[in-house]
BAFI-3210 file (N, C-alpha, C; in Angstrom, 3 decimals, decimal comma, padded with zeros to 6 digits):
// residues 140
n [1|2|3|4|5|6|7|8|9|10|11|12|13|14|15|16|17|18|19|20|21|22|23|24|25|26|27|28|29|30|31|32|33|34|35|36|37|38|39|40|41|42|43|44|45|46|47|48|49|50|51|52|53|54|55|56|57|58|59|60|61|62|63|64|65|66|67|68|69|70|71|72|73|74|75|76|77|78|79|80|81|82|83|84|85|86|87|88|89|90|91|92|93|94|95|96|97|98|99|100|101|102|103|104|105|106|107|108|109|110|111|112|113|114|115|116|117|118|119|120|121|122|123|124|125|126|127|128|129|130|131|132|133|134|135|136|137|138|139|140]
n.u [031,129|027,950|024,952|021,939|021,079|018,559|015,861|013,223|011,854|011,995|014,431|017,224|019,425|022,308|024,902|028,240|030,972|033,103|032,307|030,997|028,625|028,725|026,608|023,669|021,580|017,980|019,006|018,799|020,981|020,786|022,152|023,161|022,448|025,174|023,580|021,478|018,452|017,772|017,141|017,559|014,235|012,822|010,634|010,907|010,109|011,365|011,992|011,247|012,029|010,406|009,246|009,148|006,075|006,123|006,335|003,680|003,371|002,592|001,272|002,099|-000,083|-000,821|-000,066|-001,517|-002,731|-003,185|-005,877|-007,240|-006,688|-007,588|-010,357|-010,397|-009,900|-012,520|-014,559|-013,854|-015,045|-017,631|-018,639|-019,486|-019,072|-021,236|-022,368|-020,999|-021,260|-024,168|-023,568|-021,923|-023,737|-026,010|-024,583|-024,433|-025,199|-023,199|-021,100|-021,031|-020,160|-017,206|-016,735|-016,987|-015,846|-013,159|-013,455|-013,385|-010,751|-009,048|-005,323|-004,610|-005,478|-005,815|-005,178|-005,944|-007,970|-010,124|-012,486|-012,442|-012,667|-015,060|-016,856|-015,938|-017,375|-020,350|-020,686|-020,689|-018,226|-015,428|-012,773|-011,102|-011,394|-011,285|-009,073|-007,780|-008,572|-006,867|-004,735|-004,825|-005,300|-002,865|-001,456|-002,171]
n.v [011,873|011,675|009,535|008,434|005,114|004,107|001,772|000,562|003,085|002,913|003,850|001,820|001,980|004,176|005,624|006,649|007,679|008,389|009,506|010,049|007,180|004,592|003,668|001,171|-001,241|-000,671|000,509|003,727|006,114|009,217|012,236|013,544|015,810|016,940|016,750|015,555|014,245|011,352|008,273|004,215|003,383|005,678|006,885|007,788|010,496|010,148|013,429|013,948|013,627|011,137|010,825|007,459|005,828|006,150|003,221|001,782|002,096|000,129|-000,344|-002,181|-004,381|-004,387|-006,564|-006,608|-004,399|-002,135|-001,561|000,986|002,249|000,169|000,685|004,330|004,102|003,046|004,811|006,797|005,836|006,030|003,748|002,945|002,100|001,530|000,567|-001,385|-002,753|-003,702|-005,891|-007,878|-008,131|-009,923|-011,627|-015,569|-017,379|-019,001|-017,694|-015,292|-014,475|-014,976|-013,115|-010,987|-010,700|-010,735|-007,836|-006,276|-006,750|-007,277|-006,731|-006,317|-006,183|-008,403|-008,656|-011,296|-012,680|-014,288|-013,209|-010,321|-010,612|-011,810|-009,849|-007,588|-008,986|-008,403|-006,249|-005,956|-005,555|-005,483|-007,499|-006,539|-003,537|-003,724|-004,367|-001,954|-000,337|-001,297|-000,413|002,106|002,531|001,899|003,814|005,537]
n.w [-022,293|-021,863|-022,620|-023,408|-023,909|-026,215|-026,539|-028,691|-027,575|-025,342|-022,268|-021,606|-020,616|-019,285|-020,611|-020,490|-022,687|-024,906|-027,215|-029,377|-029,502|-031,425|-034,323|-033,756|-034,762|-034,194|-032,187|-030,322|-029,690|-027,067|-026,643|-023,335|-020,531|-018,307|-015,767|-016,033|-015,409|-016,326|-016,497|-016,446|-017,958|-018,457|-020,949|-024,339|-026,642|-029,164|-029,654|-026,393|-023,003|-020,598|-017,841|-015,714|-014,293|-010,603|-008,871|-006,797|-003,528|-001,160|001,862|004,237|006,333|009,896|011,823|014,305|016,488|018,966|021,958|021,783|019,331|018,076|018,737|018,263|015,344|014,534|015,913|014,244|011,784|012,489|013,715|016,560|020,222|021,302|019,064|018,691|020,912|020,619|018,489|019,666|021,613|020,360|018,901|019,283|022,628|023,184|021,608|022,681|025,138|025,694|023,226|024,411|026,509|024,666|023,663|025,817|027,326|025,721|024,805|023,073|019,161|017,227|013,578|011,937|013,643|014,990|015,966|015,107|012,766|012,162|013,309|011,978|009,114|010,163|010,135|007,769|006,659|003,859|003,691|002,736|003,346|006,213|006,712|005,713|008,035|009,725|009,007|008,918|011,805|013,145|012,561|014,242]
ca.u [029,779|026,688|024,293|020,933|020,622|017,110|015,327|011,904|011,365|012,901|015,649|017,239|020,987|022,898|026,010|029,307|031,567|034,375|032,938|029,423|028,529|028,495|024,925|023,580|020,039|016,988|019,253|019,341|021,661|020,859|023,152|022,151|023,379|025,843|022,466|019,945|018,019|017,437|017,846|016,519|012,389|012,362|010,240|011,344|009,516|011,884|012,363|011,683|011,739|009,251|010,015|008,044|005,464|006,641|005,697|002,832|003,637|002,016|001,295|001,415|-001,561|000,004|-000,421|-002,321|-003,439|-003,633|-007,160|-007,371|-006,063|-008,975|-011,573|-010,210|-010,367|-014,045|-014,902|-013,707|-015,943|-019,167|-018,754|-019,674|-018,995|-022,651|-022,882|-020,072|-021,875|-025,261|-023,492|-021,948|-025,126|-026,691|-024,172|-024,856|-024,496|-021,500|-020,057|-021,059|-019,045|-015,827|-016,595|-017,397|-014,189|-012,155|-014,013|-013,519|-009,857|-007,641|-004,469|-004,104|-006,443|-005,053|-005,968|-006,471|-008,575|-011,639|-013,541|-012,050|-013,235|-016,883|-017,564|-016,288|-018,422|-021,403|-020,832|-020,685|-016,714|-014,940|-011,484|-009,616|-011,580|-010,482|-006,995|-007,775|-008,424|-005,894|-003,430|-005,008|-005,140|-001,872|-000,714|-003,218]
ca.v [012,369|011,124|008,918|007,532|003,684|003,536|000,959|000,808|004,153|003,242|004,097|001,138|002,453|005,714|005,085|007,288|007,387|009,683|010,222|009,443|005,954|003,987|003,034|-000,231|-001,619|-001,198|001,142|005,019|006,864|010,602|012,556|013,599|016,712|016,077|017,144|015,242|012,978|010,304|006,769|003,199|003,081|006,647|007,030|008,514|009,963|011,397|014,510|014,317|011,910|011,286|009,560|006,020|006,783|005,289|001,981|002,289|001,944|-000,969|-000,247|-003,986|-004,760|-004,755|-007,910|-006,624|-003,013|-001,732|-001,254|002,408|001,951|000,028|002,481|005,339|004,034|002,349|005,852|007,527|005,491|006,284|002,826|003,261|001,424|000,844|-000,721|-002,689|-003,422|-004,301|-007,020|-008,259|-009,290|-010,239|-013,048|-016,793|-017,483|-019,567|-016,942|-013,779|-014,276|-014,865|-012,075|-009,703|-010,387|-010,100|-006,417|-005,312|-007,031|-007,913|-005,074|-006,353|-006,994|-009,296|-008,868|-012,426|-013,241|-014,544|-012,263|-009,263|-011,412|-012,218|-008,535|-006,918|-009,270|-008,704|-004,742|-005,802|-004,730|-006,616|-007,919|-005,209|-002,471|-004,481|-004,237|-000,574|000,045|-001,703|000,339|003,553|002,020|001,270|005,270|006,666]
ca.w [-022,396|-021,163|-023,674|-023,157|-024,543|-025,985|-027,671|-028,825|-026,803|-023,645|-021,883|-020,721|-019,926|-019,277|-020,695|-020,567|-023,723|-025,071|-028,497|-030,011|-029,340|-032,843|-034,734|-033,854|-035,405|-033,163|-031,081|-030,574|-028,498|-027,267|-025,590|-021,738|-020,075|-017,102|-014,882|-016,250|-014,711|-017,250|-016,469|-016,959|-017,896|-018,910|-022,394|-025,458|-028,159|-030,017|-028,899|-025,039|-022,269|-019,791|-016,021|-015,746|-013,013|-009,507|-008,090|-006,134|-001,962|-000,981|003,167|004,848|007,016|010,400|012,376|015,300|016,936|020,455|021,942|021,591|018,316|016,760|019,190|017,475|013,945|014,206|015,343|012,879|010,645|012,726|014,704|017,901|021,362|021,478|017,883|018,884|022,283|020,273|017,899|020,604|022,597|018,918|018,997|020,043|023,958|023,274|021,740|023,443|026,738|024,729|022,546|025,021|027,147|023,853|023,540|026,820|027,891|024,830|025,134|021,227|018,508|015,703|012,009|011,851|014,944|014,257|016,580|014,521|011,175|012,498|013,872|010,501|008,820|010,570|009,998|006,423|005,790|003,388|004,130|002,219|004,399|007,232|006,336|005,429|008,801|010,972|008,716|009,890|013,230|013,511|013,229|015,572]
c.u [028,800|025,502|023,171|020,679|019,305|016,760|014,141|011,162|011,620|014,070|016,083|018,808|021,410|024,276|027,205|030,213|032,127|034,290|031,150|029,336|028,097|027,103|024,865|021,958|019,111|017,438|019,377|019,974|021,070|021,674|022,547|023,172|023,957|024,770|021,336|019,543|017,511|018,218|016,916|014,966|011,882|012,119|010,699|010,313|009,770|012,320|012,089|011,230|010,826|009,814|008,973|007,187|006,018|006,004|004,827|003,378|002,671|002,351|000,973|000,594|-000,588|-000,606|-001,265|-002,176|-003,681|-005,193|-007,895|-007,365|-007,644|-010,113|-011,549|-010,591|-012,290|-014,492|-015,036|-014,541|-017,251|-019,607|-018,549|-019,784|-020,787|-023,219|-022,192|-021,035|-023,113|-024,450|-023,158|-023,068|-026,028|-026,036|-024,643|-024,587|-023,595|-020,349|-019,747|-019,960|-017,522|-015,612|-016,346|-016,056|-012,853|-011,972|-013,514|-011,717|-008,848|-006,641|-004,255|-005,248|-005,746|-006,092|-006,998|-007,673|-009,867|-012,697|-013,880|-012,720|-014,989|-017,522|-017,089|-017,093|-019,845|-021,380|-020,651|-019,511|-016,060|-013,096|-010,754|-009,727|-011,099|-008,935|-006,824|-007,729|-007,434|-004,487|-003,270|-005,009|-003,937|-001,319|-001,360|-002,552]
c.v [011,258|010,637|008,327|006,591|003,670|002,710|000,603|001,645|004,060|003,036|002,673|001,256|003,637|004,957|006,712|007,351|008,590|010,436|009,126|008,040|004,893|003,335|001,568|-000,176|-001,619|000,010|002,775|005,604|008,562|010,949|013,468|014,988|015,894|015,863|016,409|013,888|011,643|009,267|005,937|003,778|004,435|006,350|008,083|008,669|010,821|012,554|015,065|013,170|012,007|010,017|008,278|006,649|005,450|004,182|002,398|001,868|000,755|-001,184|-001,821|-003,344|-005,288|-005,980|-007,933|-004,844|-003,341|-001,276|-000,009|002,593|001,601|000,745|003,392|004,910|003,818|004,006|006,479|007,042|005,579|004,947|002,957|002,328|000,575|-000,137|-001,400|-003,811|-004,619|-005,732|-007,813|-008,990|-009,907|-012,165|-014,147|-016,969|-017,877|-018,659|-015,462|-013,446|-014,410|-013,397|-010,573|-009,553|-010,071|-008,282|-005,575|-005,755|-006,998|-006,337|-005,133|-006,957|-007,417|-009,122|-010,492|-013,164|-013,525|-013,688|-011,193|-009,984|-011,310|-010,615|-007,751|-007,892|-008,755|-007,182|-004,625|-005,376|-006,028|-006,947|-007,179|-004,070|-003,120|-003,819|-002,664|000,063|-000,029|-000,719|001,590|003,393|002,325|003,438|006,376|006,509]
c.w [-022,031|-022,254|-022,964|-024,158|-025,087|-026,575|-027,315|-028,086|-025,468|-023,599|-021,123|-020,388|-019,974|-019,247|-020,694|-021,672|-024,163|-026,693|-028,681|-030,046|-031,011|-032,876|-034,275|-034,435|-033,957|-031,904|-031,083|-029,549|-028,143|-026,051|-024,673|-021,190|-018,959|-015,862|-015,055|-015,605|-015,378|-016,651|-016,841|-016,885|-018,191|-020,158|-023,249|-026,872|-029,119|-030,296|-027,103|-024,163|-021,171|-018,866|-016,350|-014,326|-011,856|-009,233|-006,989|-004,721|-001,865|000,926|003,637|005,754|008,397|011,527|013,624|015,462|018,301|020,622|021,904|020,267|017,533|017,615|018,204|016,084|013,846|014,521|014,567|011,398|010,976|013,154|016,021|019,216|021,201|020,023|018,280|019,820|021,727|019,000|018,459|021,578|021,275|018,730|019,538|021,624|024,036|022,542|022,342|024,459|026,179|024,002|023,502|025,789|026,356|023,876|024,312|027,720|027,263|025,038|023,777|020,256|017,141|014,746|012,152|012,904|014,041|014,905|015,891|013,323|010,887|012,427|012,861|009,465|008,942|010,656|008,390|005,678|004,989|003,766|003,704|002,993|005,492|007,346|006,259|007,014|010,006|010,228|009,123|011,379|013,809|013,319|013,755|016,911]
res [x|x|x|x|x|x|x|x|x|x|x|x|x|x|x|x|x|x|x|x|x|x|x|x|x|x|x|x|x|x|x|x|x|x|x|x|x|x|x|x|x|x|x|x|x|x|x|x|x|x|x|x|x|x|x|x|x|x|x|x|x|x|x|x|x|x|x|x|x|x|x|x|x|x|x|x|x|x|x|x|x|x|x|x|x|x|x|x|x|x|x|x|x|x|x|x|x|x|x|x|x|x|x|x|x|x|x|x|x|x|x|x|x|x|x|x|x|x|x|x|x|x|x|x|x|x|x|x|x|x|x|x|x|x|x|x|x|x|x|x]
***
């Protein structure tokens, strides 16, 4: 038969055993149908158990984006070629002509770049929206 380990309200083993599992201090056994889904980190309170809630997904931030890629997203947020265009000429002369050939040539735009850093800056995003977007980026 099938036993759930608990102690102090959790489950921390599903054990097997041929005959009621003997008392220990601190410990309670309950017995599990052959079907049930009980295992480690499920709660107990006494009469029923409850799942632990899942680990949250945690999407990495992918290391760069195709140039369609971040188009599409900045759209989708109501960033537009032409705001792009206007921060772009807003910039310093030493960095405009750099910037502008990143804008209009790169086939990849890196998280990390500093162009990509400056120009969500200067649209006021913070580094987690950043990241928010190259993740939507990345499956457009």
């Amino acid at each position: 038969m099938r036993y759930a380990r608990i102690v102090n309200g959790t489950v921390i083993n599903v054990e097997v055993w041929g005959e009621q599992p003997p008392a220990a201090e601190g410990v309670v056994f309950v017995e599990l149908a052959d079907d049930s889904p009980v295992g480690p980190g499920h709660a107990f309170d006494g009469e029923n158990f409850t799942a632990p809630e899942p680990e949250p997904v945690v999407v990495p931030v992918p290391e760069f984006v195709g140039p369609a890629q971040i188009r599409l997203v900045l759209a989708s947020q109501g960033i537009t070629e032409a705001v792009i265009t206007q921060m772009i000429d807003a910039l310093p002369a030493e960095q405009r002509s750099n910037a502008r050939i990143l804008w209009d040539y790169s086939s990849q735009f890196y998280r990390n770049n500093p162009f990509v850093v400056q120009v969500g800056a200067a649209m006021g995003l913070t580094s987690d929206q950043i990241d928010d977007m190259f993740r939507v980026a990345i499956t457009l």
